[in-house]
C-alpha positions in Angstrom: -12.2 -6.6 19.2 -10.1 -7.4 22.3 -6.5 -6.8 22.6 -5.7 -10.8 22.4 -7.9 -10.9 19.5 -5.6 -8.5 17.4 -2.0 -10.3 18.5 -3.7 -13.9 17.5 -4.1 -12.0 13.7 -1.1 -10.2 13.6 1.8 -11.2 16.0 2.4 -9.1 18.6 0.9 -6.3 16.2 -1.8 -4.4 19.0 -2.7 -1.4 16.7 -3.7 -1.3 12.9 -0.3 -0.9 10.5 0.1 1.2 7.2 3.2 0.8 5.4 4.3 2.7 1.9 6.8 1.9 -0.3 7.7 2.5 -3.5 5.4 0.4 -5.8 2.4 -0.5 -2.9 0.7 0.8 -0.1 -0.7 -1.4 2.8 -3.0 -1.3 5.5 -3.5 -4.3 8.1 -6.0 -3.2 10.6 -9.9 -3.5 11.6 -12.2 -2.1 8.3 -13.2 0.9 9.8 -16.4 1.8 8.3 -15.8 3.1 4.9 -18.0 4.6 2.4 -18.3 3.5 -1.1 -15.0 4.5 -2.8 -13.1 4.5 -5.8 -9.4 4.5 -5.7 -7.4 6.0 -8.2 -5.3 2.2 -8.4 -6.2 -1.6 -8.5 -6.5 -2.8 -4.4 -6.5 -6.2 -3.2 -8.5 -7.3 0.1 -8.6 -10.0 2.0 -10.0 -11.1 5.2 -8.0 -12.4 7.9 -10.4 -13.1 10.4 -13.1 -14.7 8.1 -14.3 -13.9 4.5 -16.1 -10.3 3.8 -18.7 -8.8 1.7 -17.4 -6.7 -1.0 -20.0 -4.3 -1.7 -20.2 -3.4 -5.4 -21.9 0.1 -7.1 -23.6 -2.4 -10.0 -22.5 -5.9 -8.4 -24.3 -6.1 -5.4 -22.9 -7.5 -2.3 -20.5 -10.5 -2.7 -19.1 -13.0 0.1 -15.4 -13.9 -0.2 -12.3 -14.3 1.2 -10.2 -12.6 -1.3 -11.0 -9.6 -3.6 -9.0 -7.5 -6.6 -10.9 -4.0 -7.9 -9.1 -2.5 -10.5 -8.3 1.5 -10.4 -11.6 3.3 -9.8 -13.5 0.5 -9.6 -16.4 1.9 -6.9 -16.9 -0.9 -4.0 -16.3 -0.9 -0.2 -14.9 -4.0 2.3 -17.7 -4.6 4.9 -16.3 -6.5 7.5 -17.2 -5.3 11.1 -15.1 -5.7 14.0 -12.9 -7.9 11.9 -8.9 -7.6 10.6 -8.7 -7.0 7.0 -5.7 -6.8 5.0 -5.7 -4.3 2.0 -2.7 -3.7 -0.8 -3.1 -0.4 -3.0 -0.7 -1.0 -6.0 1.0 1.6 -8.1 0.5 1.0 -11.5 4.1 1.7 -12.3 5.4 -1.7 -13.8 2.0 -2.8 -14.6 1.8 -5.4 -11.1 -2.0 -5.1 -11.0 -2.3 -7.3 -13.8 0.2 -9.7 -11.9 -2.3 -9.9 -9.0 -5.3 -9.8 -11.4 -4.1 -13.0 -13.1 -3.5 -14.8 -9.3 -7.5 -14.7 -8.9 -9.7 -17.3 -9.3 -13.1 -16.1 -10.2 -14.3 -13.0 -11.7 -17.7 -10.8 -10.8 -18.0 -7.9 -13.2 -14.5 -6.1 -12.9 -13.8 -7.4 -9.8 -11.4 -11.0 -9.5 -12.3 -12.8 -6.2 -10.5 -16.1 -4.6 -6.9 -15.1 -4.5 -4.6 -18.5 -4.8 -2.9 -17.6 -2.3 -4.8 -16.1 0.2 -4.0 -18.6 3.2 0.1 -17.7 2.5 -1.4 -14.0 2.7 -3.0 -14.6 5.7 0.0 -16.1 7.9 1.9 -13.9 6.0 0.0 -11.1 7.9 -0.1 -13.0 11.1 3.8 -13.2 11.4 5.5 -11.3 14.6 6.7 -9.0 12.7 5.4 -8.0 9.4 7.7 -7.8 6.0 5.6 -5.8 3.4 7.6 -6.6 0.6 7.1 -10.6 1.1 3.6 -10.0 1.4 3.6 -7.3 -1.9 5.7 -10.5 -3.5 3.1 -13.1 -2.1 0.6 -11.3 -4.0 2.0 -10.5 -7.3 2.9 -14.0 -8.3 1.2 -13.8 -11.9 3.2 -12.8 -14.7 2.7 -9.3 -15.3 3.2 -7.5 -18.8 6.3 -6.3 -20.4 6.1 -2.0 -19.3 6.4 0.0 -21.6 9.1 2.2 -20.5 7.5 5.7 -21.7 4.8 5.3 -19.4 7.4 4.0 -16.9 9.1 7.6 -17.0 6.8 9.7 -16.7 5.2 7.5 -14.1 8.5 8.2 -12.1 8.2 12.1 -12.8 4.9 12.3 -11.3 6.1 10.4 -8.1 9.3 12.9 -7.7 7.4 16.2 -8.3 3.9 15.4 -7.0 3.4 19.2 -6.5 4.0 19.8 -9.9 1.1 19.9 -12.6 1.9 17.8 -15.7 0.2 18.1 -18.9 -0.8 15.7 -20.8 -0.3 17.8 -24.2 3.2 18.7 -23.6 4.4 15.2 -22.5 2.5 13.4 -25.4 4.6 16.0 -27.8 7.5 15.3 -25.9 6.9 11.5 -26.8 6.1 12.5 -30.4 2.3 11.4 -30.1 -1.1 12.9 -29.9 -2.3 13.9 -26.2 -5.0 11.4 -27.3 -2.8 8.2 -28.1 -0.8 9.5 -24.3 -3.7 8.9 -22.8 -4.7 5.9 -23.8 -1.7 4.3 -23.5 -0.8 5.8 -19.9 -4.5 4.0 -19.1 -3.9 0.6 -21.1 -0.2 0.3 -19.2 -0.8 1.7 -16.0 -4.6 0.4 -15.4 -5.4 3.9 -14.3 -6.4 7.6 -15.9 -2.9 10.5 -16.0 -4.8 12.6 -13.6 -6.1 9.8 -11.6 -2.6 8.9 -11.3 -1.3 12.1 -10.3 -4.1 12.5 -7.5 -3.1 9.3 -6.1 0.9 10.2 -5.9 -0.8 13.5 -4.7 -2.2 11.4 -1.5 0.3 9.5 -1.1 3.0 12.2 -0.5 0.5 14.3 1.6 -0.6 11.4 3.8 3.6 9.9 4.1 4.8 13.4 5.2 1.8 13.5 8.5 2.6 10.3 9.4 5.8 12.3 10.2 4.4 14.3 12.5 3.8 17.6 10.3 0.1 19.6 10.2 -1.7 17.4 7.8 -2.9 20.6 5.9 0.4 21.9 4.9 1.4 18.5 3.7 -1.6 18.5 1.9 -0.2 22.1 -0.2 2.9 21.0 -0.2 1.8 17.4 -2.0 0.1 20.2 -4.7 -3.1 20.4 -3.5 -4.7 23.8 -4.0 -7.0 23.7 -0.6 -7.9 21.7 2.3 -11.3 21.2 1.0 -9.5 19.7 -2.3 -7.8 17.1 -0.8 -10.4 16.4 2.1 -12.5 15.2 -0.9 -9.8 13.9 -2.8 -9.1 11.4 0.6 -12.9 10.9 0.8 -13.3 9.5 -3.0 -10.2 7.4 -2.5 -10.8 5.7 0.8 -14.3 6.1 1.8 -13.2 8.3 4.8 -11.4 11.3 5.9 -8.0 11.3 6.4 -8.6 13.0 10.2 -10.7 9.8 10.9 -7.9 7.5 9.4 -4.9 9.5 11.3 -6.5 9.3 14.6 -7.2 5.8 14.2 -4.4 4.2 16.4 -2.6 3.4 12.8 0.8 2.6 13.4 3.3 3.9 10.0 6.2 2.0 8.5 7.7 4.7 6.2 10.7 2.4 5.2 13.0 4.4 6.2 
């Protein structure tokens, strides 16, 4: 795709862009080629050039515009040569279910036809890109009342990612059994305990390279025990490695 190309989709955007902030991650960009994957939250895609095939583990392949796959969910955007925009939302405050609600047609797990995936579009288009109007764009539905627990020991997780939390002694700390924790963490959160602490995991590793630092000591700082670990944690999570995805040409907005 030719320089032009990119600045009609995105403004005077000329390399792919990857923002994080607290709540969602974003990536506007080309779809670069990704294995089947299964991230550890719900992500919505949608195709700025033209629609895409989402490609499904039990689904098949499915043409549209717009697509939500809840946490884990195993699928890949195929889309080559063309702009895609995808939004990776933390499960803290339960806006998944916000964006699930927003789709208008289900395949299996997977919600397809976003209402308003045109706003999203020009949205992503603009000079310069606000990824908070297009986070608010796309969590228009009504989401569920959190349950503020699971809220705070959401927002442990995300201030010590390093650390290793057990289930058993925060379900005792709550007064109920490791069991009930862990469905409710799941039931509020749309994701596993552990999935959620290997995302936050990612996250942190992946904010501190786009600093500048060696991506493997960010990795054991972020509480991974090896290289290896969180090479294949990456892998599972975005159907590439994280090498490919740094070296990329992405552009980060940290928010800071």
């Amino acid at each position: 795709m030719t320089v032009g190309a990119l600045s009609e989709i995105c403004g005077t955007t000329k390399s792919p862009l990857v923002w994080v902030r607290p709540g969602h991650v974003g990536y506007i960009g080309p779809e670069l080629g990704v294995d089947l994957h299964s991230p550890s939250v719900a992500v919505l895609s949608v195709g700025l050039d033209e629609p895409f095939v989402l490609e499904s583990a039990a689904h098949g392949d499915i043409r549209t515009g717009s697509s939500f796959a809840p946490a884990r969910a195993v699928h890949r955007v195929v889309a080559p040569e063309k702009w895609i925009l995808l939004l990776f939302v933390d499960p803290a405050g339960a806006p998944a279910t916000g964006i699930a609600e927003e789709m208008t047609a289900t395949a299996g797990p997977y919600g397809l036809g976003h209402r308003r995936e045109q706003e999203l579009i020009d949205l992503c288009r603009d000079e310069d890109v606000d990824p908070d109007r297009i986070f608010a764009q796309a969590v228009t539905g009504r989401a569920p009342a959190a349950d503020q627990r699971i809220e705070s020991v959401a927002a442990a997780i995300r201030q010590d990612p390093n650390r290793t939390f057990r289930a058993e002694t925060i379900a005792a700390d709550l007064g109920l059994s490791t069991t009930h924790f862990l469905r409710l963490f799941s039931q509020q959160s749309g994701t596993t305990f552990r999935g959620y602490q290997r995302w936050t995991r990612v996250m942190h590793a992946i904010r501190d390279a786009a600093t500048g630092r060696d991506l493997t000591r960010c990795a054991t700082d972020a509480g991974f025990a090896t290289p290896s670990h969180f090479s294949e944690t990456f892998h599972h999570m975005f159907g590439l490695s994280a090498t490919a995805a740094l070296r990329s040409g992405i552009r980060f907005d940290l928010g800071t």
